[in-house]
mmJSON file of the N, C-alpha and C atoms, coordinates in Angstrom:
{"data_MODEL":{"atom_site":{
"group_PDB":["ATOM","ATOM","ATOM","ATOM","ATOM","ATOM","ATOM","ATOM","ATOM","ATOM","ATOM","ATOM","ATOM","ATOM","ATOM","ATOM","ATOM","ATOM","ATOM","ATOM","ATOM","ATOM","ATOM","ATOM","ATOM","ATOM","ATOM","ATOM","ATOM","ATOM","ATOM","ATOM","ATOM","ATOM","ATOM","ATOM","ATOM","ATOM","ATOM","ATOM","ATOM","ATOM","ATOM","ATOM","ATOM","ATOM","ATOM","ATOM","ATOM","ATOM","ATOM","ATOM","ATOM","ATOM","ATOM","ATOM","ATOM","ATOM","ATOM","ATOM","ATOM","ATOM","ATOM","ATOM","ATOM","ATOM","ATOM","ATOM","ATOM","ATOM","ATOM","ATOM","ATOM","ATOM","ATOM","ATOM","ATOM","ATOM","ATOM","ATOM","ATOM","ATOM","ATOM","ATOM","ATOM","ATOM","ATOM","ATOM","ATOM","ATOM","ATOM","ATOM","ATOM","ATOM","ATOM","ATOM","ATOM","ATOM","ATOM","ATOM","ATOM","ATOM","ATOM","ATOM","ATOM","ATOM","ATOM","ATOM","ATOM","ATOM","ATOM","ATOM","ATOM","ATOM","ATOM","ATOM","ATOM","ATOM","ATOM","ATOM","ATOM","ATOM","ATOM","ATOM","ATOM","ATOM","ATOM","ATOM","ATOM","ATOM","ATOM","ATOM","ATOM","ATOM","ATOM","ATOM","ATOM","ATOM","ATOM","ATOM","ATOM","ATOM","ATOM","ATOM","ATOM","ATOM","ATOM","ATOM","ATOM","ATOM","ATOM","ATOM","ATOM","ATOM","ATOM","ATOM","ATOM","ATOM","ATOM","ATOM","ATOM","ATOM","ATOM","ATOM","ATOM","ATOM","ATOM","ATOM","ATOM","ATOM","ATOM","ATOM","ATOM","ATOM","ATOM","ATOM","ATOM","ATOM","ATOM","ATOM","ATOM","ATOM","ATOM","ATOM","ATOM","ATOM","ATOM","ATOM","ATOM","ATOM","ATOM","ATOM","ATOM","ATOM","ATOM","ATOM","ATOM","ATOM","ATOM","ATOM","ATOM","ATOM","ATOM","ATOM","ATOM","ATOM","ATOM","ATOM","ATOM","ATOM","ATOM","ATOM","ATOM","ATOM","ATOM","ATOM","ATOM","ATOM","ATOM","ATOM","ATOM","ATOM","ATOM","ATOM","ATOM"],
"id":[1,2,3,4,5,6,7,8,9,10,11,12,13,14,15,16,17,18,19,20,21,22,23,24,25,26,27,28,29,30,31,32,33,34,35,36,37,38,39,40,41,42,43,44,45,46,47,48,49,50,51,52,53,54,55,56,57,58,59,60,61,62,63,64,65,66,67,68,69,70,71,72,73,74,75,76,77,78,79,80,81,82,83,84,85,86,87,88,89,90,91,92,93,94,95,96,97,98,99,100,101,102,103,104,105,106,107,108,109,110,111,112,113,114,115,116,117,118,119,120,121,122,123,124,125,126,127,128,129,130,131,132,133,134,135,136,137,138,139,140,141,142,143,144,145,146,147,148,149,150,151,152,153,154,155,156,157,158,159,160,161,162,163,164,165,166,167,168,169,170,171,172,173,174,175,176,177,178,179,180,181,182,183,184,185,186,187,188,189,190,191,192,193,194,195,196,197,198,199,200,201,202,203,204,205,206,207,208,209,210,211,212,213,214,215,216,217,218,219,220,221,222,223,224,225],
"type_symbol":["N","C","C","N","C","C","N","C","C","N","C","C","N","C","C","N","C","C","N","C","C","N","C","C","N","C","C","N","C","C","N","C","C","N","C","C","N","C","C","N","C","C","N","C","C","N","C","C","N","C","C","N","C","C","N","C","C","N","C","C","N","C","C","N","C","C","N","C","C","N","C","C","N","C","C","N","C","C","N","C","C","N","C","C","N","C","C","N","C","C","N","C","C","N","C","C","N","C","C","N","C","C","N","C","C","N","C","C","N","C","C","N","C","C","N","C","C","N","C","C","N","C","C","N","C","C","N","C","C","N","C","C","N","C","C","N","C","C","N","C","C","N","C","C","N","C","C","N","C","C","N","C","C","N","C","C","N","C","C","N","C","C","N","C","C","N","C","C","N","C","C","N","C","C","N","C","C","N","C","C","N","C","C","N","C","C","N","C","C","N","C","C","N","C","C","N","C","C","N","C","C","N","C","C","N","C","C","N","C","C","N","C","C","N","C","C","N","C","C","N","C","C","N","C","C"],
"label_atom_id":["N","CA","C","N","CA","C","N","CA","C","N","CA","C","N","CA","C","N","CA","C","N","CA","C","N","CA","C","N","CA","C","N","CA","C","N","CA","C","N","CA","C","N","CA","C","N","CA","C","N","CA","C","N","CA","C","N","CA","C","N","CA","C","N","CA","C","N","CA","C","N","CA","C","N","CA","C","N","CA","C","N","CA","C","N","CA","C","N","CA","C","N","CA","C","N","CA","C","N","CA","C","N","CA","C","N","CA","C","N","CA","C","N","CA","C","N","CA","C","N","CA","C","N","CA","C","N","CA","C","N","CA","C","N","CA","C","N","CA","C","N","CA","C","N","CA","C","N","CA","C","N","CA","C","N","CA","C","N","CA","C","N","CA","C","N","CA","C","N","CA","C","N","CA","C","N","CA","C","N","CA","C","N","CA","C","N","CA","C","N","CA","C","N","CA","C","N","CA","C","N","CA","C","N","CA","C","N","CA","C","N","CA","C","N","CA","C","N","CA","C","N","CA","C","N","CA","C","N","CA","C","N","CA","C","N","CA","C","N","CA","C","N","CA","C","N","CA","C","N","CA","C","N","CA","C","N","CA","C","N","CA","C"],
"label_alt_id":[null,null,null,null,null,null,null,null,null,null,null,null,null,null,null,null,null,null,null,null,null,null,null,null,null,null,null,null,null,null,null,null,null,null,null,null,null,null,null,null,null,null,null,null,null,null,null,null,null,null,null,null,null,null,null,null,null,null,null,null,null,null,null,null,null,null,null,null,null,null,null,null,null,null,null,null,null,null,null,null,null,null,null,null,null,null,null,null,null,null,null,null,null,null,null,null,null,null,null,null,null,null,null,null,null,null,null,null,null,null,null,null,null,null,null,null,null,null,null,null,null,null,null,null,null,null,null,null,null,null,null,null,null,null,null,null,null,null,null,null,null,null,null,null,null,null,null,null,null,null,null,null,null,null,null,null,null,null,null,null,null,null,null,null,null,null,null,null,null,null,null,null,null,null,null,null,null,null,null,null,null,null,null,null,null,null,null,null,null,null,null,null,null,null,null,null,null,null,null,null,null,null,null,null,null,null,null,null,null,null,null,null,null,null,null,null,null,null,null,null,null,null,null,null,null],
"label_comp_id":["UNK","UNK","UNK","UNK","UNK","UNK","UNK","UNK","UNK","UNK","UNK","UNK","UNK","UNK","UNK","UNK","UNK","UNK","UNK","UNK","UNK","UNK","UNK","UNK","UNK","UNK","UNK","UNK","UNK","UNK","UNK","UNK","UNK","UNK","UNK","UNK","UNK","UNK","UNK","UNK","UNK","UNK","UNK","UNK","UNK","UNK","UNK","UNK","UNK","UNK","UNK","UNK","UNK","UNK","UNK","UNK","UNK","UNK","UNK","UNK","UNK","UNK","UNK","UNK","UNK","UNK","UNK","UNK","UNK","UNK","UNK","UNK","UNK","UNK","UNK","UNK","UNK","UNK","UNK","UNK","UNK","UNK","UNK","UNK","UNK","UNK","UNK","UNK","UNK","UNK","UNK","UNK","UNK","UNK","UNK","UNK","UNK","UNK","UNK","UNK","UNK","UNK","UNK","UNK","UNK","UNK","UNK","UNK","UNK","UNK","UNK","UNK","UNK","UNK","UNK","UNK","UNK","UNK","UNK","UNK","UNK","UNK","UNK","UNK","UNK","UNK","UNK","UNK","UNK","UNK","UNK","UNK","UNK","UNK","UNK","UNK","UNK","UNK","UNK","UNK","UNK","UNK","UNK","UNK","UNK","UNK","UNK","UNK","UNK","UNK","UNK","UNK","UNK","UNK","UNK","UNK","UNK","UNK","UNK","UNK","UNK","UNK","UNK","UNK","UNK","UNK","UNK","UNK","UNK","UNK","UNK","UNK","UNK","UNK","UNK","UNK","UNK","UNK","UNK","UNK","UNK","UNK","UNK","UNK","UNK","UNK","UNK","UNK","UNK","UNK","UNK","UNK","UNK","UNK","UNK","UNK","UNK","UNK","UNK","UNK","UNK","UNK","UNK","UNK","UNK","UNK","UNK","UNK","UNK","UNK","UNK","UNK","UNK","UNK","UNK","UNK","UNK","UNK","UNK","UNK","UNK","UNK","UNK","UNK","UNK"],
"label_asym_id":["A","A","A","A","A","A","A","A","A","A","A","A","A","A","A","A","A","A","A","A","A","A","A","A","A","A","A","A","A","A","A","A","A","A","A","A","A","A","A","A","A","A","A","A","A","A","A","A","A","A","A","A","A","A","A","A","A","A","A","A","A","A","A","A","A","A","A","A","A","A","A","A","A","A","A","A","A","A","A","A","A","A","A","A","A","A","A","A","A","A","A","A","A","A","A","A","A","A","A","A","A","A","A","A","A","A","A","A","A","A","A","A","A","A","A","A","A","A","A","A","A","A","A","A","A","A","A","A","A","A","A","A","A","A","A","A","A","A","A","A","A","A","A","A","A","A","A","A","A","A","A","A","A","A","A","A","A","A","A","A","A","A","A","A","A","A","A","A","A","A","A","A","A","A","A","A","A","A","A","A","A","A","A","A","A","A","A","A","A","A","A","A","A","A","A","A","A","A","A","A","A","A","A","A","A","A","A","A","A","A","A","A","A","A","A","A","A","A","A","A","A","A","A","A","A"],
"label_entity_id":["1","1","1","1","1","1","1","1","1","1","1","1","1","1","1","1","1","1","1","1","1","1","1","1","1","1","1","1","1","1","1","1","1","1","1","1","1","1","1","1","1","1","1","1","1","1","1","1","1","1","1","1","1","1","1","1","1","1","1","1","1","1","1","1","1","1","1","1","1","1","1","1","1","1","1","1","1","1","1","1","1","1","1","1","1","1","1","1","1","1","1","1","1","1","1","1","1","1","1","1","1","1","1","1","1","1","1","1","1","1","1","1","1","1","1","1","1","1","1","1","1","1","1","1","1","1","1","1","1","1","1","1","1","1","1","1","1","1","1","1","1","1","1","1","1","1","1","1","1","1","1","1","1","1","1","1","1","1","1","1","1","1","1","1","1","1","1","1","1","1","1","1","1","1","1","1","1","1","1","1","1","1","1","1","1","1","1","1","1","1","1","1","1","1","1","1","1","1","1","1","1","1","1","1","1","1","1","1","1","1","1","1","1","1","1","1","1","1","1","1","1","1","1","1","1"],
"label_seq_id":[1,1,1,2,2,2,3,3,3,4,4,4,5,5,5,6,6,6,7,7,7,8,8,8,9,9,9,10,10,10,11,11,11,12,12,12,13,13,13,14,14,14,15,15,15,16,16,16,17,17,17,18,18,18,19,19,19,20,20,20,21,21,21,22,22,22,23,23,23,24,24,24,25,25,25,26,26,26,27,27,27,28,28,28,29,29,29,30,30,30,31,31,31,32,32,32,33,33,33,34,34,34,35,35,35,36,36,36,37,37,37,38,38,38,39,39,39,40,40,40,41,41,41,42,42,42,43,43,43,44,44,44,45,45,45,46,46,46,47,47,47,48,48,48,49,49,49,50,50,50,51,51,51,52,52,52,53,53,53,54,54,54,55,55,55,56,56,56,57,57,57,58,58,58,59,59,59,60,60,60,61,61,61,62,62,62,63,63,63,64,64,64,65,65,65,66,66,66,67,67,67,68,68,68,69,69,69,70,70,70,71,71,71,72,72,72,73,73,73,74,74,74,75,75,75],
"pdbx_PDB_ins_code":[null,null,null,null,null,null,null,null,null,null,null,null,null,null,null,null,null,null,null,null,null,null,null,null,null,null,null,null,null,null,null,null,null,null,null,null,null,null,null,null,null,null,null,null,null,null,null,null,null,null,null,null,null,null,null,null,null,null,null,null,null,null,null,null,null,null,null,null,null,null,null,null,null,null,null,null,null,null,null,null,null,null,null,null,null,null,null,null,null,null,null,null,null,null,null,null,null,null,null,null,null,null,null,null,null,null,null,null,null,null,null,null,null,null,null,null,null,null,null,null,null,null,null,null,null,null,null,null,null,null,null,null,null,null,null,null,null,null,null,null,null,null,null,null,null,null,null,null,null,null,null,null,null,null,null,null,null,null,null,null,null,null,null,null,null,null,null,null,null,null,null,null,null,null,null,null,null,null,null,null,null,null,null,null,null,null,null,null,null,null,null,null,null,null,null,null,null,null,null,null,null,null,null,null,null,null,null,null,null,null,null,null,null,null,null,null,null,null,null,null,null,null,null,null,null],
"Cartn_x":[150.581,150.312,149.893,148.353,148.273,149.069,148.989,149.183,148.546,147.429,146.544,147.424,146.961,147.893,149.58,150.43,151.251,151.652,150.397,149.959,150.054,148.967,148.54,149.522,150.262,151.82,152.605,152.938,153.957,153.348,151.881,151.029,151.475,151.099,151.156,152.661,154.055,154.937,155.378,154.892,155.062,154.904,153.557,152.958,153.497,154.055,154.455,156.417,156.864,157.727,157.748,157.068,156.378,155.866,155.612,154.995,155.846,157.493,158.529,159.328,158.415,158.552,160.351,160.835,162.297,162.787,163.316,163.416,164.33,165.583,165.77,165.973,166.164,165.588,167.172,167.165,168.268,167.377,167.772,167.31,166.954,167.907,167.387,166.39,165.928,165.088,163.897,163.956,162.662,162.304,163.37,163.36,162.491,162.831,161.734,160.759,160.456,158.989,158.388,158.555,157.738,157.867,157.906,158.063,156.609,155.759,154.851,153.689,153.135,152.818,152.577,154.203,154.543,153.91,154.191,153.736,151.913,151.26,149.996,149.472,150.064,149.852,150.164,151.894,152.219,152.945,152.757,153.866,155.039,154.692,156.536,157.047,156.66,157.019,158.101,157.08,157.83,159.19,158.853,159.868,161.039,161.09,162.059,162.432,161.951,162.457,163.074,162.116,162.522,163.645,164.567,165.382,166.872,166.557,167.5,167.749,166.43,166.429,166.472,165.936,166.589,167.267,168.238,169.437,169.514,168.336,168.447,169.9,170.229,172.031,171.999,170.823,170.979,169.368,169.46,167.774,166.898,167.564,166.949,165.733,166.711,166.075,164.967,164.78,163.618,163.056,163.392,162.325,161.661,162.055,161.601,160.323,161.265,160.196,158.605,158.583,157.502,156.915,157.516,156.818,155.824,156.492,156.021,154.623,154.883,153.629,152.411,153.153,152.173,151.335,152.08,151.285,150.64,151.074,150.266,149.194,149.007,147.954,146.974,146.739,146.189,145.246,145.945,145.4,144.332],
"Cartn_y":[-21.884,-21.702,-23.042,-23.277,-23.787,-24.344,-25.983,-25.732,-24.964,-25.254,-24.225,-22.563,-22.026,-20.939,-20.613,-21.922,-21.482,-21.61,-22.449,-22.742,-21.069,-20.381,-18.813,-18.17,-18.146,-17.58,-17.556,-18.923,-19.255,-18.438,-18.976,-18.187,-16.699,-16.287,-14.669,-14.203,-15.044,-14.504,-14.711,-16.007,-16.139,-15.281,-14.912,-13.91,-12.353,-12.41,-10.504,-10.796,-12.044,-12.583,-12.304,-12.927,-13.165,-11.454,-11.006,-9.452,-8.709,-8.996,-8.534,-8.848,-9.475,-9.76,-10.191,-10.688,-11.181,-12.71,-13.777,-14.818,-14.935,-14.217,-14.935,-13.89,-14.248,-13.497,-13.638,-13.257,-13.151,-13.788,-14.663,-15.397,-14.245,-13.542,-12.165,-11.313,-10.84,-10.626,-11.887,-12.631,-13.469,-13.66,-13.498,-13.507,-12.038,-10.8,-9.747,-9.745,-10.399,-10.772,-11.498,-11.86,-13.071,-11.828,-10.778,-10.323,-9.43,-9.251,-8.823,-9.771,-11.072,-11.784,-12.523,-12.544,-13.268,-12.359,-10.813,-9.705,-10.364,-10.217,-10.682,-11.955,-12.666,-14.073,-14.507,-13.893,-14.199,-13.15,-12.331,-11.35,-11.634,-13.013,-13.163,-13.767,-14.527,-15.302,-14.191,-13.067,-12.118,-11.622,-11.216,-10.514,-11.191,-12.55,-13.636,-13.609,-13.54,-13.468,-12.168,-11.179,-9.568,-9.382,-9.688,-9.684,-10.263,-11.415,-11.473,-10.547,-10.526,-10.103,-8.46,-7.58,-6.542,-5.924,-7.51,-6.964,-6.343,-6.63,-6.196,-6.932,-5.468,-5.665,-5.586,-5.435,-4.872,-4.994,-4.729,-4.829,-3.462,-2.217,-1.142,-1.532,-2.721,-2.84,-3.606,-4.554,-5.394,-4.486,-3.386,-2.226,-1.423,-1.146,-0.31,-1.382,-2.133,-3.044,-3.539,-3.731,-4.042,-2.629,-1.191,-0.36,0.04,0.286,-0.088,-0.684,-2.135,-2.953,-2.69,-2.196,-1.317,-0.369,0.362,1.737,1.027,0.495,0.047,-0.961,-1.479,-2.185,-0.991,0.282,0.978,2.184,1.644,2.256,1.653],
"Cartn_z":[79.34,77.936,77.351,76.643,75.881,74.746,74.022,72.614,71.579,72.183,70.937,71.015,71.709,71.884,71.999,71.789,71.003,69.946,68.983,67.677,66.898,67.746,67.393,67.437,68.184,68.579,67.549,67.248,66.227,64.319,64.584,63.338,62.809,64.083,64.402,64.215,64.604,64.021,62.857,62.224,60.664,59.925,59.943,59.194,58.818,60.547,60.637,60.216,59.968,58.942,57.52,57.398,56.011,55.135,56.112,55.289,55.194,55.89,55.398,54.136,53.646,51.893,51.824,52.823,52.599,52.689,51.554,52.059,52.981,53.544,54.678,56.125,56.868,58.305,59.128,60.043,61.03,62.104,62.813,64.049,65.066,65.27,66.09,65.792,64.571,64.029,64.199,64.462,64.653,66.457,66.744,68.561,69.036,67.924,68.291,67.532,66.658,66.287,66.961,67.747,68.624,70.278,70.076,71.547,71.291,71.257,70.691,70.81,70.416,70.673,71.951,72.289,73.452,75.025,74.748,75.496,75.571,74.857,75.17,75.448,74.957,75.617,77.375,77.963,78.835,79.09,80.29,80.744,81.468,82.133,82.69,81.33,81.075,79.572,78.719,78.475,77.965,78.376,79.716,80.528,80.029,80.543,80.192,79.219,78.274,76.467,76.42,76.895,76.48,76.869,78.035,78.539,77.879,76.703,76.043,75.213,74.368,73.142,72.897,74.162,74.44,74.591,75.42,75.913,77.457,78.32,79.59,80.379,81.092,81.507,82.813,83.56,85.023,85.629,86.989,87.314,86.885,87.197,86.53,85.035,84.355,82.733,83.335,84.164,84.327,84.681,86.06,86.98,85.665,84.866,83.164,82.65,82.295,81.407,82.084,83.614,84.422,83.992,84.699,84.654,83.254,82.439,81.341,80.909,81.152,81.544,82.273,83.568,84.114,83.171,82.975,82.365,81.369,80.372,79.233,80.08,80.611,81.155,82.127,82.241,82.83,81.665,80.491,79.148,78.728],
"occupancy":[1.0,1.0,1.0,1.0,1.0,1.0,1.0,1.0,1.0,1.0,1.0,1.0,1.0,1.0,1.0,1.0,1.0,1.0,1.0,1.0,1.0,1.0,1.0,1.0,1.0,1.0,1.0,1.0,1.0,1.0,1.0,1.0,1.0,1.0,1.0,1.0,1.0,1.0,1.0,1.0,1.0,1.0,1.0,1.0,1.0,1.0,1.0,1.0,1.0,1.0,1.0,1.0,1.0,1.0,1.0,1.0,1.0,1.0,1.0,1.0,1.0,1.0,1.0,1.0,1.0,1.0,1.0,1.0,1.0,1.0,1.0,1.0,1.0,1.0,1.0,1.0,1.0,1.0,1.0,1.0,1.0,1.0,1.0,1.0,1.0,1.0,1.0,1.0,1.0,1.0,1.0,1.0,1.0,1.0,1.0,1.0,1.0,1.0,1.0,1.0,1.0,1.0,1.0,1.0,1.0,1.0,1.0,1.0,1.0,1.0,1.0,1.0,1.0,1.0,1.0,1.0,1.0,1.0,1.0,1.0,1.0,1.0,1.0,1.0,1.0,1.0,1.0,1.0,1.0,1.0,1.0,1.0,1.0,1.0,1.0,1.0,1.0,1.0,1.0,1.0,1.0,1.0,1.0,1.0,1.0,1.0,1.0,1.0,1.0,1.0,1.0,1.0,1.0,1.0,1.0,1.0,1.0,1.0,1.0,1.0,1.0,1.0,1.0,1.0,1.0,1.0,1.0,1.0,1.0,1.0,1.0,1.0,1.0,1.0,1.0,1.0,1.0,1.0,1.0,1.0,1.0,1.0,1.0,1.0,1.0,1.0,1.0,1.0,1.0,1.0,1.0,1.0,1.0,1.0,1.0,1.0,1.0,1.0,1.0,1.0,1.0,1.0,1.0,1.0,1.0,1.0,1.0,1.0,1.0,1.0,1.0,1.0,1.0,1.0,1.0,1.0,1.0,1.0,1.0,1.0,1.0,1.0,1.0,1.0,1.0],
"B_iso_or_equiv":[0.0,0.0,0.0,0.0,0.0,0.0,0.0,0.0,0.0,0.0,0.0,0.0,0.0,0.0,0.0,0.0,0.0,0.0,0.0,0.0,0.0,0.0,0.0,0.0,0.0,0.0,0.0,0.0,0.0,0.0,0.0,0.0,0.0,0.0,0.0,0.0,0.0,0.0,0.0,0.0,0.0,0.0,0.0,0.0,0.0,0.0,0.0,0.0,0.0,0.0,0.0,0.0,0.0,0.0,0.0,0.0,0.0,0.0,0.0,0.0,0.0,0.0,0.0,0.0,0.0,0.0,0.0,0.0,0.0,0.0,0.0,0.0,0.0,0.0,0.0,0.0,0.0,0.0,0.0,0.0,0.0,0.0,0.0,0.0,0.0,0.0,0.0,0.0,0.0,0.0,0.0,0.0,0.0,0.0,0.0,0.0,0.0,0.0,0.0,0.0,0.0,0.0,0.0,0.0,0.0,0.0,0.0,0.0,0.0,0.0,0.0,0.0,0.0,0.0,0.0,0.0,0.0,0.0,0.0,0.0,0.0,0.0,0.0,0.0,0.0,0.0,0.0,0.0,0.0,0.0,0.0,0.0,0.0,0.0,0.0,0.0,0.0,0.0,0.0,0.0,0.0,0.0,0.0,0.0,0.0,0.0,0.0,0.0,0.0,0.0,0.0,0.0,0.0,0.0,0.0,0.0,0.0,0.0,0.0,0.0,0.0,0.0,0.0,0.0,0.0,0.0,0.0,0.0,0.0,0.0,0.0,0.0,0.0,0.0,0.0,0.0,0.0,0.0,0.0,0.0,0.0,0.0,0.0,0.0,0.0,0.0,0.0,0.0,0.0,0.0,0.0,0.0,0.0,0.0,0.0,0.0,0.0,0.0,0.0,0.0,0.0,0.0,0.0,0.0,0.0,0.0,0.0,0.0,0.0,0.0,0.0,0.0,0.0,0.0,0.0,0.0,0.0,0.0,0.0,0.0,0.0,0.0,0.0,0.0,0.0],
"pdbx_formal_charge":[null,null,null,null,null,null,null,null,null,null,null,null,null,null,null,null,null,null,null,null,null,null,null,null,null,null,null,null,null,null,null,null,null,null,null,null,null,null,null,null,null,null,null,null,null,null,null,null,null,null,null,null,null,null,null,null,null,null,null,null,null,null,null,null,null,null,null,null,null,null,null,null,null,null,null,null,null,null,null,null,null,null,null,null,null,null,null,null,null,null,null,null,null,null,null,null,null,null,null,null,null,null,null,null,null,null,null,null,null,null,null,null,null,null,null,null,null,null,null,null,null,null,null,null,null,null,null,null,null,null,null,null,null,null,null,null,null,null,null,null,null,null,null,null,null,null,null,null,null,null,null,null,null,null,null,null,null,null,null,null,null,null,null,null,null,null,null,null,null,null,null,null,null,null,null,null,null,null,null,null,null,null,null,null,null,null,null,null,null,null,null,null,null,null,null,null,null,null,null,null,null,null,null,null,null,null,null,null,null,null,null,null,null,null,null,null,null,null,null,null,null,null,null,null,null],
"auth_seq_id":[1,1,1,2,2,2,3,3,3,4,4,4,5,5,5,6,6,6,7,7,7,8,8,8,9,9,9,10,10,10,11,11,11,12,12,12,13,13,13,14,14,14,15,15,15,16,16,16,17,17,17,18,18,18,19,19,19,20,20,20,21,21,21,22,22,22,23,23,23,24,24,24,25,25,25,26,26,26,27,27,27,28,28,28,29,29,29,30,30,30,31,31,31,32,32,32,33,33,33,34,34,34,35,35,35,36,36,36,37,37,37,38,38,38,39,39,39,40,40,40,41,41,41,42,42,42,43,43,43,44,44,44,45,45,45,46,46,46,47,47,47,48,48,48,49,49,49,50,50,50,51,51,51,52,52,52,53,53,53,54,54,54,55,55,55,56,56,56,57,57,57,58,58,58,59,59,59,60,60,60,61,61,61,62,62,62,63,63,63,64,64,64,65,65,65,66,66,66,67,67,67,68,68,68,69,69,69,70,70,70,71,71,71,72,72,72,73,73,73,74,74,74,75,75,75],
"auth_comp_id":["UNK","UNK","UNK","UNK","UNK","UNK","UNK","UNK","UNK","UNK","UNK","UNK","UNK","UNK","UNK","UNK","UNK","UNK","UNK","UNK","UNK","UNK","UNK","UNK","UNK","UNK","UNK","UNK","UNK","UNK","UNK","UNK","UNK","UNK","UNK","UNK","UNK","UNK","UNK","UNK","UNK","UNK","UNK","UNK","UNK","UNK","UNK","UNK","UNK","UNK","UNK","UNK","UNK","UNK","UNK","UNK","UNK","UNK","UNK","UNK","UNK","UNK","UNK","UNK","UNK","UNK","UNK","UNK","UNK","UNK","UNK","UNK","UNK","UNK","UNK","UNK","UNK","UNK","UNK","UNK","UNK","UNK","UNK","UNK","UNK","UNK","UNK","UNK","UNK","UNK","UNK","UNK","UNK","UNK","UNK","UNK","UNK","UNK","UNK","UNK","UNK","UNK","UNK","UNK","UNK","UNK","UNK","UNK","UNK","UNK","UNK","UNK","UNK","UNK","UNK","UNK","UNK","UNK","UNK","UNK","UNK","UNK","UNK","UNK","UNK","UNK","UNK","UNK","UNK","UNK","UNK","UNK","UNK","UNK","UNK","UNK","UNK","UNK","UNK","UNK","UNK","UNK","UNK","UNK","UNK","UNK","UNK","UNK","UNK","UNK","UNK","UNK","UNK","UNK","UNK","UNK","UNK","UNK","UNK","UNK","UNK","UNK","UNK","UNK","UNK","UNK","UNK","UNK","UNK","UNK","UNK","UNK","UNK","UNK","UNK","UNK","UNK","UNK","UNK","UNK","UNK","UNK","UNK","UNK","UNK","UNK","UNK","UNK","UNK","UNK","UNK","UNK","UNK","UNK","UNK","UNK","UNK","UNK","UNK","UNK","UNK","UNK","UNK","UNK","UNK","UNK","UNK","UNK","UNK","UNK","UNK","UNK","UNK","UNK","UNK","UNK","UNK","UNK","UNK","UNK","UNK","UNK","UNK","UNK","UNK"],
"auth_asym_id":["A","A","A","A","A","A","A","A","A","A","A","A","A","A","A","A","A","A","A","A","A","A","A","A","A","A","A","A","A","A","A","A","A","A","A","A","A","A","A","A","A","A","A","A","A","A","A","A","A","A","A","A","A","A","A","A","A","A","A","A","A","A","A","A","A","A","A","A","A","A","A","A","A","A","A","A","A","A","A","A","A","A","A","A","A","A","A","A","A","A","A","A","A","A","A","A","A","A","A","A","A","A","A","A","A","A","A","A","A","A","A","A","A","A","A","A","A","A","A","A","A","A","A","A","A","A","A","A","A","A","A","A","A","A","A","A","A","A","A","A","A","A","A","A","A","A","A","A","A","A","A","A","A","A","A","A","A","A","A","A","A","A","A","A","A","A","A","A","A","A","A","A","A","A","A","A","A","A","A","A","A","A","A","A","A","A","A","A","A","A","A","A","A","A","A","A","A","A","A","A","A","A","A","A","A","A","A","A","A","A","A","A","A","A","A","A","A","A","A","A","A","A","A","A","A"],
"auth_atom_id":["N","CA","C","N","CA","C","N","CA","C","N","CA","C","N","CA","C","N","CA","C","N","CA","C","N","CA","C","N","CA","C","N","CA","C","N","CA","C","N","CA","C","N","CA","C","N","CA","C","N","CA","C","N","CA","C","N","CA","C","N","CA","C","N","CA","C","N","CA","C","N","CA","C","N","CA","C","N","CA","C","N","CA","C","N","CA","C","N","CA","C","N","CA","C","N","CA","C","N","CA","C","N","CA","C","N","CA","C","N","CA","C","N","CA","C","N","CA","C","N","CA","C","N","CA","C","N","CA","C","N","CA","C","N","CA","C","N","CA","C","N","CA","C","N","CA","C","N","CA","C","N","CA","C","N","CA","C","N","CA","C","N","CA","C","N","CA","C","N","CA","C","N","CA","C","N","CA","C","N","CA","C","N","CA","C","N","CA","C","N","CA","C","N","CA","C","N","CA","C","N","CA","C","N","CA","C","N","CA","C","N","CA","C","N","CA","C","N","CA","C","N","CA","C","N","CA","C","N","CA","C","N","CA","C","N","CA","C","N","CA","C","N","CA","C","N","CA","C","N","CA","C","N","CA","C","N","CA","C","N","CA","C"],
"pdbx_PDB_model_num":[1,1,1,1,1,1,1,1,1,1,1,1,1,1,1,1,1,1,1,1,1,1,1,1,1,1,1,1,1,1,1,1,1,1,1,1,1,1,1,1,1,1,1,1,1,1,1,1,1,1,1,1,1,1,1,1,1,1,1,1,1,1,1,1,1,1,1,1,1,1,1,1,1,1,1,1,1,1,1,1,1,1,1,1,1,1,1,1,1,1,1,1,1,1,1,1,1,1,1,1,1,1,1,1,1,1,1,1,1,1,1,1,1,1,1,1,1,1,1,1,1,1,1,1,1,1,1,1,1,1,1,1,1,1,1,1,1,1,1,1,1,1,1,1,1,1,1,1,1,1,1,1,1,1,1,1,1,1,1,1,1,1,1,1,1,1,1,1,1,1,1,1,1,1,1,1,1,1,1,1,1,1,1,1,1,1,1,1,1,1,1,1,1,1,1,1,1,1,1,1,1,1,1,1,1,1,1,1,1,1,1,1,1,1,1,1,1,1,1,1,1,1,1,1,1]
}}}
């Protein structure tokens, strides 16, 4: 990953912040705003994040989340 591109990153979750018209946020709430972003920029990247912020508890949740990926990448 670029800086430039995690310039865009950081942009891109401000914004979808910000249009929740609320001054203040829950840190967790900003950890899944950035999973979205992060999904198109980098897919292990994601995985790695998604996995907190999901809450993946077991390998089944990673075997889901790849598949997933899969499919949406065949769309």
């Amino acid at each position: 990953m670029t800086d430039d591109q995690l310039a865009v990153l950081a942009q891109r979750v401000e914004e979808a912040i910000r249009l929740k018209g609320v001054s203040e946020i829950d840190a967790h709430d900003v950890g899944l705003a950035i999973l979205q972003p992060l999904k198109e920029l980098d897919l292990v990247a994601y995985l790695r994040f998604a996995s907190v912020y999901r809450g993946f508890d077991c390998l089944e949740d990673f075997e889901s989340a790849i598949e997933e990926l899969r499919t949406e990448g065949e769309k």
